[in-house]
Residue, then its C-alpha position, 0 to 999 in steps of 0.5 A: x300177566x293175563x289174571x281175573x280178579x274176583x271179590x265181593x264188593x269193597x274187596x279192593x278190585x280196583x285198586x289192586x288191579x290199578x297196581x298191577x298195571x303199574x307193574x308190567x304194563x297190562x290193562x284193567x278191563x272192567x265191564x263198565x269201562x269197557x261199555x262206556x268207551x263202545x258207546x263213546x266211540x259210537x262204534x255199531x257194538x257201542x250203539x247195540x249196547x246204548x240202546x239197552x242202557x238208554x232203557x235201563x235194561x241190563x246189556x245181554x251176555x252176548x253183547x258183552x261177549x262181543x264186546x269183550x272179544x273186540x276189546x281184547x284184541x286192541x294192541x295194549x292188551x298185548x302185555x297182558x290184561x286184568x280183568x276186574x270184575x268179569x265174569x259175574x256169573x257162571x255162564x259168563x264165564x263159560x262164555x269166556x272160556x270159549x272166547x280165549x281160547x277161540x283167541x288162542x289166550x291164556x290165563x295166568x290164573x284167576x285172584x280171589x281175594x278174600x277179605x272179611x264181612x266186617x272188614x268190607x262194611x267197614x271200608x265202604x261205609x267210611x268211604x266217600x267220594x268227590x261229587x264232581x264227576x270229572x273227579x270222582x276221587x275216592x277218600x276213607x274217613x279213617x285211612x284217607x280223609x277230605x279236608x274237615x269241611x269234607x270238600x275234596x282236595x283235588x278240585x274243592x268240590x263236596x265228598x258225598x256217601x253214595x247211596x250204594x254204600x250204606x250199610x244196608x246197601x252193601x248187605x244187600x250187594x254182598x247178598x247179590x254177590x254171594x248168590x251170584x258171583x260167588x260160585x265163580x270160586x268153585x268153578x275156576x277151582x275145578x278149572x285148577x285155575x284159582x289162588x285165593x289171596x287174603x286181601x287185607x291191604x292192596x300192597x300185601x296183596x299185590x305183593x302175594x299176586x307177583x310172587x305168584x306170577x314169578x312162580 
């Protein structure tokens, strides 16, 4: 498969992309991911870019672009791909389409997965996550809790509420992305390239995308 996933924050991105890959061997690609790894490996492009995230810059859309196209062309983006998350905005995603098509690929279709504001506020300020940064393991007060004493139970280390996920913190986010992000659904629209998919459980939705696909 070949699919973009958009959606607010606490849409279930992740999750559902990290399903999908169980499914039929494409890779997640977050921008995120995709930056750290270039500055890991200390590649020229990685370098460009730890130069504007030393500064607390944002990294240019060009870089990303350069970035995007190397990683796109890596031997286990063979079976396919999931981009999680990317594009943000509408010149990103015109910047991809050019570069697909320079790359002679071609999208399946781009998932949007809708869920409601209360349901969002809800996921993410009952989140929690281990502190321990080589764990990182992701917990819900109500659906998936830490032990009582809040500690993780993979590796024993306290479970915190990250900054971001208070409640004015996501009021904000979903702002940004409603500004910003949103209008990516009336442009792949117009492309004909959008499936809107309500995104109550990453199961059903996973479930609904496959069928899609098939289809």
């Amino acid at each position: 498969m070949r699919i973009i996933l958009l959606g607010a924050p606490g849409a279930g991105k992740g999750t559902v992309a990290k399903l999908l890959t169980e499914f039929d061997g494409s890779v997640q690609i977050s921008t995120g991911d995709i930056l750290r790894s270039a500055v890991k490996e200390g590649s020229a492009l990685g370098k460009k870019a730890k130069e504007y995230m030393d500064r607390g810059d944002l990294v240019p859309d060009s870089l990303i672009m350069d970035i995007m196209e190397a990683r796109l062309q890596e031997p286990d983006c063979g079976k396919g791909f999931i981009l999680d998350g990317f594009p943000r905005t509408i010149p990103q995603a015109e910047d991809l389409q050019k570069l697909l098509a320079k790359l002679k690929i071609k999208l399946d279709f781009v998932a949007n997965l809708d869920v409601p504001r209360d349901v969002i506020l809800d996921r993410l300020t009952t989140r929690r996550t281990c502190c321990n940064p080589a764990c990182q393991a992701i917990y819900n007060v109500k659906s998936n809790p830490p032990r009582e004493d809040g500690t993780c139970t993979l590796c024993d280390h306290q479970t915190i509420q990250r900054d971001d996920e208070t409640e004015e913190a996501i009021t904000n986010r979903l702002e940004t992305y409603n500004s910003k992000t949103a209008p990516l659904i009336g442009f792949y629209e117009k492309e004909g390239l959008l499936k809107t998919f309500l995104s109550l459980s990453s199961k059903d939705t996973v479930a609904e995308i496959k069928k899609a696909l098939k289809a």
